[in-house]
C-alpha positions in Angstrom: 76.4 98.3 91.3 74.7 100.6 89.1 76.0 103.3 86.4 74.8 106.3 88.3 77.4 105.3 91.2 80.2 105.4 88.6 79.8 108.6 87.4 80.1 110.7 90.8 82.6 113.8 89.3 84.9 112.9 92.6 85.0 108.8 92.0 85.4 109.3 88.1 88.4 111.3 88.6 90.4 109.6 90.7 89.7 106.6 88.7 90.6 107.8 85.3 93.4 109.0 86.9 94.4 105.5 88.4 93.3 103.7 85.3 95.9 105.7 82.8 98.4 105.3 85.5 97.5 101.5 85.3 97.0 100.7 82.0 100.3 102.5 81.0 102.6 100.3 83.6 100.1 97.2 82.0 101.0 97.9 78.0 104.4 99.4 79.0 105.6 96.1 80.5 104.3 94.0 77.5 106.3 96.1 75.7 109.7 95.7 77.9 109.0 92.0 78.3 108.8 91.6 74.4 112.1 93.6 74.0 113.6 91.9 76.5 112.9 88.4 74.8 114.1 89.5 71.6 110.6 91.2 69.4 111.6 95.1 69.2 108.2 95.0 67.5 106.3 97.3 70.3 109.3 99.4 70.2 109.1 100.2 66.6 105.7 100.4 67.0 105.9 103.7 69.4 105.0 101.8 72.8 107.6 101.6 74.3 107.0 104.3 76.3 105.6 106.0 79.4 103.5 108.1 77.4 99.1 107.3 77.9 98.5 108.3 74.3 100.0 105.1 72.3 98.4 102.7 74.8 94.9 104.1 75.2 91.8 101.7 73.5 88.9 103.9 73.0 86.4 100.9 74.4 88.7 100.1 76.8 89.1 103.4 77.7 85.0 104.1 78.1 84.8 100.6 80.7 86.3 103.0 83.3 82.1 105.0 83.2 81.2 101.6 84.4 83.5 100.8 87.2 87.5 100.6 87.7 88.1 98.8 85.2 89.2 98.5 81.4 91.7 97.6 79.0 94.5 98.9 76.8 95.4 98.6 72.5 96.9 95.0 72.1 100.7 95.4 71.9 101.7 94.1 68.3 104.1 91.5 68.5 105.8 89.1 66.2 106.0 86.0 67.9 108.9 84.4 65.7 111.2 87.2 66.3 111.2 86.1 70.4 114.6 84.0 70.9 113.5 81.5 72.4 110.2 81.3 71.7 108.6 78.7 73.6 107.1 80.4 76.6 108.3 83.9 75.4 104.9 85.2 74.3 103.0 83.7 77.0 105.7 85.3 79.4 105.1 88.4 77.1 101.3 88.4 78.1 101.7 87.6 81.5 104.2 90.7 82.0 100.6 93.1 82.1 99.1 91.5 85.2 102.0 90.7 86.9 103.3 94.3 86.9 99.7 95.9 87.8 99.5 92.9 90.8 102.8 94.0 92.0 101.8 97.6 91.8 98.6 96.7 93.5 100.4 95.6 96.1 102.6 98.3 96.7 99.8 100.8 96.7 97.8 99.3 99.2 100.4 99.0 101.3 101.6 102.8 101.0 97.8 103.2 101.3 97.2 101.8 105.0 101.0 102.8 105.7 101.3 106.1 105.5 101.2 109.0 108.0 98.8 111.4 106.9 97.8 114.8 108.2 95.1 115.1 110.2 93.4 118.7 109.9 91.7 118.3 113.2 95.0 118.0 115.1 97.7 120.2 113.1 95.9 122.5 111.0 96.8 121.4 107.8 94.5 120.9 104.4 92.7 118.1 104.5 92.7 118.8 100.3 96.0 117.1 100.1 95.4 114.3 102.4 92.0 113.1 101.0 94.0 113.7 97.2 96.9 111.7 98.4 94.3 108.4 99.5 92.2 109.1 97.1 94.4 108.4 94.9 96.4 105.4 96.4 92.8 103.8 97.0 91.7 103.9 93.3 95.2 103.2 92.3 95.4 100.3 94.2 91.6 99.1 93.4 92.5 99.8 89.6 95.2 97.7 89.1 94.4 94.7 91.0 90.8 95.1 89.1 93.3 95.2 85.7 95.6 92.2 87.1 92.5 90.1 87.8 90.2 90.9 84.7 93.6 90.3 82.5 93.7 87.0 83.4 90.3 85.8 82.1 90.3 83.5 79.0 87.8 86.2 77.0 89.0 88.3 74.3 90.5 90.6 74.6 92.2 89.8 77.7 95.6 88.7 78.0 94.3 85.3 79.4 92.7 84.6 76.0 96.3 85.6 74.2 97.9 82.8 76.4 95.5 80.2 75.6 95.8 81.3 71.8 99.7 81.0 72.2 99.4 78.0 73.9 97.1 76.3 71.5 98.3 74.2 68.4 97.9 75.6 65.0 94.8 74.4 63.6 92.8 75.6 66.6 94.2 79.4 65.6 91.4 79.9 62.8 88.5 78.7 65.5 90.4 81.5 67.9 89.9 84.2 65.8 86.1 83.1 64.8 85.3 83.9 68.4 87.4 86.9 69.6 83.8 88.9 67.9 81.7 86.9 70.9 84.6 87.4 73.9 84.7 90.8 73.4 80.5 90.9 73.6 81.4 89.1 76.6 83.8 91.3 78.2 81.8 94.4 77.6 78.9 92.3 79.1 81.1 91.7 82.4 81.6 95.5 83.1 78.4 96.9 82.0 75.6 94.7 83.5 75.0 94.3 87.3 75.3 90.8 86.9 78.8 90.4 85.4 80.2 93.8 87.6 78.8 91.6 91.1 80.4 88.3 89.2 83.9 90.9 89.1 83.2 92.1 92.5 82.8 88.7 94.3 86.0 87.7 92.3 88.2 91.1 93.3 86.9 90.4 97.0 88.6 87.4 96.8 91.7 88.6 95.3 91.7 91.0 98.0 91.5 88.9 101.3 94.6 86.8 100.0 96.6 90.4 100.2 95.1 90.7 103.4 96.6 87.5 104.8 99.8 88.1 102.7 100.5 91.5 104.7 
């Protein structure tokens, strides 16, 4: 996968499209979740809420030029607020994937589902038909991408926030030594042929367990 295939004017737009979409539902349930448990934290902090603006990471953001992919500003939290806190911030940091894997899934169904118009038998546009899958395609492919890369254990990934709510407190100050090098690493995933086929091979995977599920 190279750069040059990312940056087709049709491709990009349909996936920054997807990718707002995405990484909204992502942030948005981090926020709910954390209400939910207790920490109106993210709601005080403005994101709780539909809205792109609040969520949007300007590095995160410029990943999508590489492929569909990305990642969202960290929702603040204050883990001592949660009720019951054992389990609430990991639960808090799973709600992202989980939401974009369920909307994934509902996307790619609605994507091999649905009736669409066929120009060469009714005489309709084919503009809204191809806008229509376009659309559900790079939705699906977006947020299953998100789900996926979310779950890594590399900063700044919720999979590294689990393992840094999971892990006792003298290990925090070694955490934050080495969230500098995981985000050289993520960036390093998206942008180099090597970590973007390393992505691939694990989104095709990802993808034939949908396969069987449906």
């Amino acid at each position: 996968m190279i750069l040059t295939q990312y940056l087709q004017l049709d491709s990009l737009l349909f996936r920054l499209a997807a990718f707002l979409a995405a990484i909204v539902l992502h942030e948005f349930a981090h926020a709910a979740a954390a209400r939910l448990l207790g920490d109106p934290t993210p709601r005080d902090a403005g994101r709780l809420t539909l809205l792109p603006f609040p969520h949007m990471d300007t590095l995160g953001l410029a990943m999508v030029l590489f492929g569909p992919f990305g990642w969202g500003k960290s929702v603040p939290l204050q883990e001592e607020r949660f009720r019951q806190r054992k389990g609430a911030a990991v639960a808090v940091h799973l709600a992202g994937p989980a939401a974009n894997l369920a909307a994934g899934i509902v996307l790619w169904w609605l994507y091999f589902n649905l009736p669409y118009a066929d120009p060469v038998y009714d005489g309709t546009s084919r503009v809204i038909p191809a806008v229509a899958k376009g659309l559900l395609q790079y939705g699906f492919i977006v947020n299953l991408m998100l789900a996926m890369i979310h779950l890594l254990p590399v900063y700044p990934f919720d999979g590294w926030r689990i393992l840094r709510s999971l892990a006792p407190g003298r290990w925090l100050p070694a955490c934050d030594k080495y969230e500098r090098p995981g985000l050289a690493v993520a960036i390093a995933l998206m942008v180099t042929p090597f970590g973007q086929n390393l992505l691939q091979q694990a989104y095709q995977i990802l993808v034939q367990g949908i396969i069987r599920l449906f």
